[in-house]
VOGU-3710 file (C-alpha; in Angstrom, 3 decimals, decimal comma):
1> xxxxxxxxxx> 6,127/32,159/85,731  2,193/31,599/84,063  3,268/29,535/80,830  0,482/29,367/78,356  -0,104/25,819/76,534  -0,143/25,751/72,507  0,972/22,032/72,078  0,328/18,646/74,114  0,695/15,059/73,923  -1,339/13,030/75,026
11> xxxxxxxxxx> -0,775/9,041/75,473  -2,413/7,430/78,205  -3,619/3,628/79,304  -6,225/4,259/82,076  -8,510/7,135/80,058  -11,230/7,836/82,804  -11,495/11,159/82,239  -9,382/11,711/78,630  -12,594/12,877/76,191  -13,147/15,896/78,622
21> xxxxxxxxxx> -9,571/16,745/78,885  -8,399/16,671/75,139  -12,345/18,764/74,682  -11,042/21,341/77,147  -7,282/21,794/75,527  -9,256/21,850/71,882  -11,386/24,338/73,324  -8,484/26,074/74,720  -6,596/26,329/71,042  -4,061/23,836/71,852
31> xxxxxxxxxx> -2,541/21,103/69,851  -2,821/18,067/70,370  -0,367/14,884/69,218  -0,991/11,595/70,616  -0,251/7,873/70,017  -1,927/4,885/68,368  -4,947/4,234/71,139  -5,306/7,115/72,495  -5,526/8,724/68,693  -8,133/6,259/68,037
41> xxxxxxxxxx> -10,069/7,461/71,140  -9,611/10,582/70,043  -10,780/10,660/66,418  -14,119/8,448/67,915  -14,657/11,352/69,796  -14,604/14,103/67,163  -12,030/15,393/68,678  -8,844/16,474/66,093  -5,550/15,050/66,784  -2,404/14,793/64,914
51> xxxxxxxxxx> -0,803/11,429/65,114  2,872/11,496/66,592  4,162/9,479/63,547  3,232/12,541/61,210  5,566/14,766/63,464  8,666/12,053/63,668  7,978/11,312/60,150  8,252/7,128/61,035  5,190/4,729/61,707  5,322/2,902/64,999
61> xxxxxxxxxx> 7,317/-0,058/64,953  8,387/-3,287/67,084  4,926/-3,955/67,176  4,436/-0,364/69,306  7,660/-0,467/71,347  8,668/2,609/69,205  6,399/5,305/69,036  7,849/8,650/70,585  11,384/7,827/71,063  12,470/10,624/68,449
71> xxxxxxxxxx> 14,389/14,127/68,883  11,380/15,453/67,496  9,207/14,363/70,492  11,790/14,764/72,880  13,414/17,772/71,256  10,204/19,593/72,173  9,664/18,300/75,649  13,250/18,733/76,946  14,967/22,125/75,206  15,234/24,554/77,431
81> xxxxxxxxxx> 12,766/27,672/76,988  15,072/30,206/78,378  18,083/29,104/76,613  18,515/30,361/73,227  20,815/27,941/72,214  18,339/25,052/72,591  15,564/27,444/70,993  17,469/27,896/67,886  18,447/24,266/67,868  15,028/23,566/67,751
91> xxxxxxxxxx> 14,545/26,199/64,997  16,881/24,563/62,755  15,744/21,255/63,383  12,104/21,952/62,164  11,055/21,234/65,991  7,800/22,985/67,526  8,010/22,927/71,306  5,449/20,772/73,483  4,218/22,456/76,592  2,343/19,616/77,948
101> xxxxxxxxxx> 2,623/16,006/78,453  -0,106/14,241/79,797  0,938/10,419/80,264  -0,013/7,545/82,260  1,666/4,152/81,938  1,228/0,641/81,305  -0,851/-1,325/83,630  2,227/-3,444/85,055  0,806/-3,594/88,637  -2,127/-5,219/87,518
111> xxxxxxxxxx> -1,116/-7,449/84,570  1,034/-9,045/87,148  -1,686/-9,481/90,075  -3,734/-11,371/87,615  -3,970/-15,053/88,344  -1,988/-16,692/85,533  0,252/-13,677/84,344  3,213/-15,006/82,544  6,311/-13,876/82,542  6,191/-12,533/78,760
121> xxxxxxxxxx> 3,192/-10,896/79,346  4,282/-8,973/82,307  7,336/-7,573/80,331  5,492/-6,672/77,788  3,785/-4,043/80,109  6,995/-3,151/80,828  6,597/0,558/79,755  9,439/2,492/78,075  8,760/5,633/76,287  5,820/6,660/78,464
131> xxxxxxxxxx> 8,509/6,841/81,617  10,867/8,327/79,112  8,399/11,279/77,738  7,473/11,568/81,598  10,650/12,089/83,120  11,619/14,581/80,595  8,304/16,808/80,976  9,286/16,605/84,660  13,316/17,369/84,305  11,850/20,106/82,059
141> xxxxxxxxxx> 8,843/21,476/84,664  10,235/25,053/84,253  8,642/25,184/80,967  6,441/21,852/80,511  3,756/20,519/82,503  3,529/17,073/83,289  0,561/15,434/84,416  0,212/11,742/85,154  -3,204/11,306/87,096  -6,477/11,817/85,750
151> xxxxxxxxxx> -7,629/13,377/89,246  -5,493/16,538/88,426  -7,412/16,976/85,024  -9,734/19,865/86,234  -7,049/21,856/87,768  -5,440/22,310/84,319  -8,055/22,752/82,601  -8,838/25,739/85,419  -5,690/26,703/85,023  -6,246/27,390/81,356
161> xxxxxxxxxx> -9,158/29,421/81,598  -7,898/31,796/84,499  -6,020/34,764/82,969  -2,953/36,122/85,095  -4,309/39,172/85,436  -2,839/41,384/83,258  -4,630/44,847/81,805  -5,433/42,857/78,146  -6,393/39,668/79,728  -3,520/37,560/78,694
171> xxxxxxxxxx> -4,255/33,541/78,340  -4,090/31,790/81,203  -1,714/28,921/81,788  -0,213/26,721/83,904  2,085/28,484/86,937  5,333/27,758/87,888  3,985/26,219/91,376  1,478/23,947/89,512  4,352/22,363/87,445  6,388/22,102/89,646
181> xxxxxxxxxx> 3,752/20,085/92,234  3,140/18,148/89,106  7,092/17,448/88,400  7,471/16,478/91,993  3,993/13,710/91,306  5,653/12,245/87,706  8,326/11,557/89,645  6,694/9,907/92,494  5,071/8,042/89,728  7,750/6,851/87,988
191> xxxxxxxxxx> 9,434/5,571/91,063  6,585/3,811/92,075  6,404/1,716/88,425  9,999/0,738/88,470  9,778/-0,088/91,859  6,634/-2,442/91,108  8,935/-3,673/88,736  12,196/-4,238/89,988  9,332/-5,848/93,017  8,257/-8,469/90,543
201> xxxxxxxxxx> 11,154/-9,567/88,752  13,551/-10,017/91,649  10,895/-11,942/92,966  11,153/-14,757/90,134  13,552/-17,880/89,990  16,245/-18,101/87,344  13,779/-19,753/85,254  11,459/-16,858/85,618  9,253/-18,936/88,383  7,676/-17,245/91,476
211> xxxxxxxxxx> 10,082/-17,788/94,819  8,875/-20,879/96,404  8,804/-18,631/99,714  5,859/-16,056/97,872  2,647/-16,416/97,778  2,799/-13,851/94,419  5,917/-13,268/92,493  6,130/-9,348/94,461  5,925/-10,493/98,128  9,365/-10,838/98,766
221> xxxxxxxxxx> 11,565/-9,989/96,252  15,486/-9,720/96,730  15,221/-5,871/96,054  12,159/-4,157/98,227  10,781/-0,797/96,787  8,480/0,496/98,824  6,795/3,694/98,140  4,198/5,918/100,972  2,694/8,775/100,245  2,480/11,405/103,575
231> xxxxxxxxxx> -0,656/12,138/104,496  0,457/14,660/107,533  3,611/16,117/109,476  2,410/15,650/113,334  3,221/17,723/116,309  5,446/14,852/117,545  6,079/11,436/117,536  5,456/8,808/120,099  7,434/11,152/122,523  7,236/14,806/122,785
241> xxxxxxxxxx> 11,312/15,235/121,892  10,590/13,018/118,179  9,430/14,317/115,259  7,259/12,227/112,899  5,087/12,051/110,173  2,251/9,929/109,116  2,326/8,038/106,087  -0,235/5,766/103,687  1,208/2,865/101,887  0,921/3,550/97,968
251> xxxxxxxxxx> -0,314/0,046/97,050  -3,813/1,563/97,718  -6,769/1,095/100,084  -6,943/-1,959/102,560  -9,522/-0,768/104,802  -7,187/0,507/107,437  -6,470/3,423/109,630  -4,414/5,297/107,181  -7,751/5,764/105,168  -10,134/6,714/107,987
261> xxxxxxxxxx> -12,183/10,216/107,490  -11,923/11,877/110,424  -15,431/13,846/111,509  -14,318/15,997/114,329  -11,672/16,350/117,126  -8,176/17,658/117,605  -5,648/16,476/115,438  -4,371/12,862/115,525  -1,423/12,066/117,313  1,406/9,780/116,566
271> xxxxxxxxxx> 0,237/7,469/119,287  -3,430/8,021/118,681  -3,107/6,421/115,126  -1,155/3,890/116,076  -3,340/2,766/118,812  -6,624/3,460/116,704  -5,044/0,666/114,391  -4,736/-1,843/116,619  -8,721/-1,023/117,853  -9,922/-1,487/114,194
281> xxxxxxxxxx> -7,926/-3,946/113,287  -9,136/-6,115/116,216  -12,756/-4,551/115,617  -13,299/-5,667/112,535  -11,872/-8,912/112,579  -15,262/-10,113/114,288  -18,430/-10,704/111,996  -20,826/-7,577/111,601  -23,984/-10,269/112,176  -23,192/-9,057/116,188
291> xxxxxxxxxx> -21,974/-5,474/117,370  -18,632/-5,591/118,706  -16,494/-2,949/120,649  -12,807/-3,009/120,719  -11,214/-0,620/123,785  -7,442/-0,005/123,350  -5,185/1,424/126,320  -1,390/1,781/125,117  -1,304/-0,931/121,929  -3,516/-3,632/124,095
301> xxxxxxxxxx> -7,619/-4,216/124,005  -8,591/-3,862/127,599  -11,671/-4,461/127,018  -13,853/-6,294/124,166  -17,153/-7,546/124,070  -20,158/-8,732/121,806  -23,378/-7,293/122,352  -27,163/-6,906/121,378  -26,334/-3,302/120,268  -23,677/-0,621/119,951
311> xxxxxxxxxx> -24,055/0,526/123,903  -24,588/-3,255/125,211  -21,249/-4,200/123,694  -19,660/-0,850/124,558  -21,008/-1,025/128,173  -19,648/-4,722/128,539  -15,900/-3,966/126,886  -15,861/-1,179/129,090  -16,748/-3,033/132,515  -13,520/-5,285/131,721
321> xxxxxxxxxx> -10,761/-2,802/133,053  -12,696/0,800/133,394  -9,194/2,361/135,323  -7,672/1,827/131,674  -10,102/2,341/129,191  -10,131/6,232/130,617  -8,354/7,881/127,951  -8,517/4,709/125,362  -9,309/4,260/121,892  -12,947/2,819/121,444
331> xxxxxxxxxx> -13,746/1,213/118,035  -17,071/-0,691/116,780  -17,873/-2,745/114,022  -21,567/-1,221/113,814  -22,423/2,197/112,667  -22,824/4,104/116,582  -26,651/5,392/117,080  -27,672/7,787/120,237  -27,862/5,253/122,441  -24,244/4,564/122,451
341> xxxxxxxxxx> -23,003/7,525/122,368  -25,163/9,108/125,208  -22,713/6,599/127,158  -20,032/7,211/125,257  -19,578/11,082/126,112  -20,025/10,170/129,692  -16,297/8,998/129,946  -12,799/10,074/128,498  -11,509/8,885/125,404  -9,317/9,978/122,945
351> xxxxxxxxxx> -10,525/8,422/119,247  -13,831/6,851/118,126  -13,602/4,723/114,921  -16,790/3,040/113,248  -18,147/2,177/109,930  -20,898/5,019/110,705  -22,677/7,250/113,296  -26,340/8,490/113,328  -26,882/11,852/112,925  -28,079/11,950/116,421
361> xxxxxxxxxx> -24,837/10,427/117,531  -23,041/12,669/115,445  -25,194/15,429/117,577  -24,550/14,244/120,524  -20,772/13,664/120,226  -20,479/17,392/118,812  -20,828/18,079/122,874  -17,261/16,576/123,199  -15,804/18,360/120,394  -12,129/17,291/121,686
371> xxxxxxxxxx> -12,752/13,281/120,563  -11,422/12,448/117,836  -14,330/10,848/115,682  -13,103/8,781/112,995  -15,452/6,895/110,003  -14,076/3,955/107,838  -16,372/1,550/105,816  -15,540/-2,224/107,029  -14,261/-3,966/103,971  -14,838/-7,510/103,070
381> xxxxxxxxxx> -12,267/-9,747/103,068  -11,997/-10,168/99,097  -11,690/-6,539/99,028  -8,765/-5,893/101,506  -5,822/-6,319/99,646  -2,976/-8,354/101,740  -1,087/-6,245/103,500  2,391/-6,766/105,079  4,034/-6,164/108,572  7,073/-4,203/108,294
391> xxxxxxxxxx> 9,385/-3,924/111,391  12,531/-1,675/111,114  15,139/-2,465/112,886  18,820/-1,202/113,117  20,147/-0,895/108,992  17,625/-3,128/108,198  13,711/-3,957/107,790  11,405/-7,301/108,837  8,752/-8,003/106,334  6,222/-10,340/107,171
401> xxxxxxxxxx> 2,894/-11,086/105,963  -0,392/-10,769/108,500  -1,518/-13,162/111,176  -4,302/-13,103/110,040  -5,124/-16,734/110,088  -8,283/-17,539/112,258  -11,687/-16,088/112,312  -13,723/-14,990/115,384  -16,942/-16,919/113,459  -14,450/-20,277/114,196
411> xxxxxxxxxx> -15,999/-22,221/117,091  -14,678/-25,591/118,761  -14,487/-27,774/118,195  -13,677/-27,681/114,433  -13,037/-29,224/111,485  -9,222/-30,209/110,828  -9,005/-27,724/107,774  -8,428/-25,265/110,572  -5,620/-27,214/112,625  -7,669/-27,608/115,712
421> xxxxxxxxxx> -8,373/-29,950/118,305  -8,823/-30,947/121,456  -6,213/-32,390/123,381  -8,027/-33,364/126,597  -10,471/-35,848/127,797  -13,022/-33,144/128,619  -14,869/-31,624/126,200  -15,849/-28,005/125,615  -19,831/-27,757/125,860  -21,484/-25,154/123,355
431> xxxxxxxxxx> -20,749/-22,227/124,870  -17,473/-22,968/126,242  -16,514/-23,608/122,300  -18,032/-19,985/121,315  -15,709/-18,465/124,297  -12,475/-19,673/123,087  -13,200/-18,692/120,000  -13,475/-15,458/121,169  -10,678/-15,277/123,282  -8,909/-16,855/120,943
441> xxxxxxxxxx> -9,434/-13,764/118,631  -9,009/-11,473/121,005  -5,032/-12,971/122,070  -4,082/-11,836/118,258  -4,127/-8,392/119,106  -2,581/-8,288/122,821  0,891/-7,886/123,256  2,930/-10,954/123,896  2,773/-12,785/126,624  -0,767/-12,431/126,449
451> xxxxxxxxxx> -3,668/-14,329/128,048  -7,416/-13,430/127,808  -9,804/-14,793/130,277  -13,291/-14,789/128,536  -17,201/-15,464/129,220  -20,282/-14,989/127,242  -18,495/-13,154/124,577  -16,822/-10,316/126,315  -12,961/-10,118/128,374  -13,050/-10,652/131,807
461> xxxxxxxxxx> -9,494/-10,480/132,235  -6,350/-9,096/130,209  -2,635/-9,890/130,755  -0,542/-8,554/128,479  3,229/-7,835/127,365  4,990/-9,633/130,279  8,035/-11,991/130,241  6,624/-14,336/131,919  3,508/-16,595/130,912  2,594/-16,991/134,531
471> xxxxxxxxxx> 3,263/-13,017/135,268  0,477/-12,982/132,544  -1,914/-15,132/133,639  -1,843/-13,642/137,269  -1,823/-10,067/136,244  -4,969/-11,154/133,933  -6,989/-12,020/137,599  -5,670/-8,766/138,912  -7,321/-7,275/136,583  -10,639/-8,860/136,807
481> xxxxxxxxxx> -10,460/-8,743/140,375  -10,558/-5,239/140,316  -13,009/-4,687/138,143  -14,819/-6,895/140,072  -15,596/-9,797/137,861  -15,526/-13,373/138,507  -13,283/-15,942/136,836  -14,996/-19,212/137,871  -16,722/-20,767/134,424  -14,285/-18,820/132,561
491> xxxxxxxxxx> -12,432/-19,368/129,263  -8,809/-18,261/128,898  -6,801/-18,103/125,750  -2,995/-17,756/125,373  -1,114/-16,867/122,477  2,035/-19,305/122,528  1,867/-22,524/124,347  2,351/-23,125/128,053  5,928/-24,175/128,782  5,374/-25,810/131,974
501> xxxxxxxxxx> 1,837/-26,832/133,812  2,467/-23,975/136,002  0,803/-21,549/133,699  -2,595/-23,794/133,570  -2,526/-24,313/137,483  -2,569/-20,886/137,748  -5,497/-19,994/135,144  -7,566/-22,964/136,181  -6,945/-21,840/140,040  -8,613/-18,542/138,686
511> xxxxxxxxxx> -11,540/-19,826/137,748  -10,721/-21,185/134,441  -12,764/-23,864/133,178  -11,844/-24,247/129,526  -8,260/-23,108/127,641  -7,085/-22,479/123,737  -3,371/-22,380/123,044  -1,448/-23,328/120,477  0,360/-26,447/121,729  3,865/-27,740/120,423
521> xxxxxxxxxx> 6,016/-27,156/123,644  8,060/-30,581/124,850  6,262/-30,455/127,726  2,641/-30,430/126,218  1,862/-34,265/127,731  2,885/-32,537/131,007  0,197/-29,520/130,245  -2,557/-31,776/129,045  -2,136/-34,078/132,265  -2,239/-30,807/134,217
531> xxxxxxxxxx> -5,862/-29,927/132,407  -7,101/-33,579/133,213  -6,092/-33,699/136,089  -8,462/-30,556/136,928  -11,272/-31,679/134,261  -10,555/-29,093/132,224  -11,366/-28,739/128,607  -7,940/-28,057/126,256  -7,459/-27,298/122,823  -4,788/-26,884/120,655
541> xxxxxxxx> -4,763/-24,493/117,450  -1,309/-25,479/115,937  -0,861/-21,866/115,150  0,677/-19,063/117,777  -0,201/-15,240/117,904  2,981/-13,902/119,283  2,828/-10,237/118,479  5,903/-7,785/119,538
//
């Protein structure tokens, strides 16, 4: 059922957008009540307002605390427009019904990500009647709308101006479907503030102190709301007999998959997206000063490279393990021009992710209109918020933050700030040192046991997700071998130390000339003897990439 709108309140912190809505409902014949700022905004405007203390008959108080919690605010939002009973109790009351409520709430979320936020500060944006006012506008939906986000602004005000199509043109108003969408959003809303709450607060100490454990009061509080907002239902899930759904976490954008655009293709599958994370993720770990392409095969780069240009680095990741990369996810850290993809089309993949594409590219790949062509802007560091790992495991959940600890731009050797050094009487020459840091880089994002044979900034050699080290290292000179590519001069990385020498015998027996790792086994005098003893250069990182 259309209801039309005679009376709102308005009471809002963030008020992008608030002068053009409270214009529209004055120009609309509506009421409109609202609160000490948002008055004041108001009135600057020219735009009339009655102040919600004239209606409840009592000034704010508790320095603002109290403002709308009164029967004669909440009278009008919660009685019941097809009950007679609450009608007439309005009646006798002196109450006039409020059809809208248009409320956003205190900026908790940010007070509290502010370097320095006290504790008394952050409950003091502890919002309580603009949750209240909310939740009853949204209990109430059959006959009040509720609107919390400034984005949904021009719908109502459409929504006003459309008649319902009746013979005398009846006002329009908002529809039983649009408040209801809107009930279901307040809610959503709601539940995300108290959960950014309760995030905060059982985060603190009993003396109100951030957890020694947390890098912020929020990371890892003793109660965990999370909230996600689903961005699609997919055919299935990472098997045919599972049903899924893909999902964007509500603290906002970090650069990530979740917010990609995607340009053309077939719809994403479960298994597309997940790979396609791991290819960006790795993709734009490396520095945009050199093209980079990422190729992903089943949650593990097969192939990664630097290059002069989009194709050269394409063309040099894809020479790594071609058998897999048919079918893989490509990514690039460079917008994608002709040139690459007039390669690119000539083999199978599933998803293409960059920061941008040419319009001849975009011509070109239009001829494979079953790849999946995805766009996301690469974010700088100080604007990717920190994300965290989650891993959900039987009745319960692993939080974690990021390894995201060491920079493909690090070279060796380095300065101690970064915990690495070399461990063996060999040194790495100048190219050697650029290689593991590559490799290094590239071992993040292979599955554990990984180890990456490197040279001249691209993989030579993958070995990935194996229980054994060794089984690694050996499957990683498979690999090259049939692609064809030699090992001898190489660089190899591993992501956990080497337990025993065995692993180095068998990398250095490859062709190995250089290796990273992160050292700390018992046997590590044993391993760096092993690497003398073949004039080899070793480092140690002090930090492992395990990644499960």
């Amino acid at each position: 059922m259309r209801i039309a709108i005679k009376r709102a309140l308005i009471s809002v912190s963030d008020k992008t957008g608030l002068i053009e809505l409270a214009q529209g409902l004055h120009q609309a014949g509506v009421q409109l009540l609202s609160t000490g700022g948002t008055a004041a905004a108001l009135t600057q405007a020219g735009v009339a307002v009655t102040e919600v203390a004239s209606v409840t008959g009592m000034a704010e108080m508790l320095d603002g605390r109290v403002k709308t919690l009164h029967p004669a605010i909440h009278g009008a939002i919660l009685a019941r427009r097809d009950d007679p009973a609450h009608m007439a109790a309005l009646q006798a009351a002196g109450i006039t019904p409020i059809d809208l409520v248009v409320v956003n709430l205190y900026p908790f979320r940010q007070t509290v990500a502010r370097a320095g936020c006290t504790l008394q500060e952050a409950i003091e944006n502890i919002d309580i009647g603009g949750p209240t006012m909310v939740r009853a506008a949204a209990k109430n939906h059959a006959g009040v709308a509720i609107v919390t986000d400034p984005a949904d602004y021009p719908a109502l005000l459409q929504a006003l101006r459309t008649n319902d199509g009746t013979p005398d043109g009846t006002p329009g108003g908002t529809s039983g479907e649009m408040r209801l969408a809107l009930a279901k959003k307040a809610f959503a809303h709601t539940a995300a503030y108290d959960n950014a709450i309760a995030n905060y607060l059982t985060g603190l100490d009993d003396q109100g102190q951030a957890q020694p454990q947390a890098l912020f009061p929020q990371l890892f509080p003793q109660v965990l709301g999370l909230q996600f907002h689903k961005l699609q239902d997919m055919r299935y899930g990472e098997n045919p007999h599972q049903s899924a759904a893909f999902y964007r976490d509500e603290q906002g954008d970090t650069g990530g998959i979740a917010s990609a655009r995607q340009l053309q293709g077939k719809e994403l599958s479960f298994n597309n997206i997940a790979d396609a994370d791991t290819a960006w993720e790795c993709v734009r770990s490396f520095a945009t000063t050199q093209p980079a392409c990422v190729i992903v095969k089943h949650a593990n780069p097969c192939g990664v490279a630097l290059g002069d240009s989009a194709r050269s680095a394409y063309e040099r990741a894809f020479a790594t393990d071609p058998t897999s990369a048919f079918g893989g996810i490509i990514a690039f850290n460079v917008t994608v021009d002709a040139a690459a993809a007039e390669v690119l089309v000539q083999q199978f993949m599933e998803v293409l992710i960059a920061p941008g594409y040419s319009d001849e590219a975009l011509t070109i790949l239009a001829g494979k209109p079953n790849i999946r062509v995805l766009v996301q802007a690469l974010l700088a560091a100080q604007d990717s918020s920190p994300a965290l790992d989650y891993k959900r495991v039987g009745g319960g959940l692993l939080v974690q933050t990021p390894d995201a600890n060491v920079s493909a731009s690090d070279q060796l050797p380095v300065t101690d700030s970064h915990g690495l050094r070399i461990v063996s009487r060999r040194q790495p020459d100048a190219a050697q040192s650029r290689d593991l840091a590559f490799a290094w880089q590239v071992a993040r994002f292979v599955k554990s046991n990984a180890i990456v044979f490197c040279r001249d900034g691209r993989t030579l050699g993958v070995g990935a997700g194996q229980m054994s080290r060794v089984d690694s290292a050996r499957i990683a000179g498979i690999k090259a071998a049939n692609a064809g590519l030699d090992l001898q001069g190489s660089v190899v990385a591993s992501d956990a130390f080497f337990p025993f020498r065995d692993g180095v015998d068998v990398v250095v027996a490859a062709g190995a000339r250089a290796i990273v790792q992160p050292g700390g086994s018992v046997r590590d005098a044993e391993v760096i003897a092993a690497a003398d003893e073949q004039d080899v250069a070793m480092a140690f990182t002090g930090v492992r990439h395990f990644r499960h």
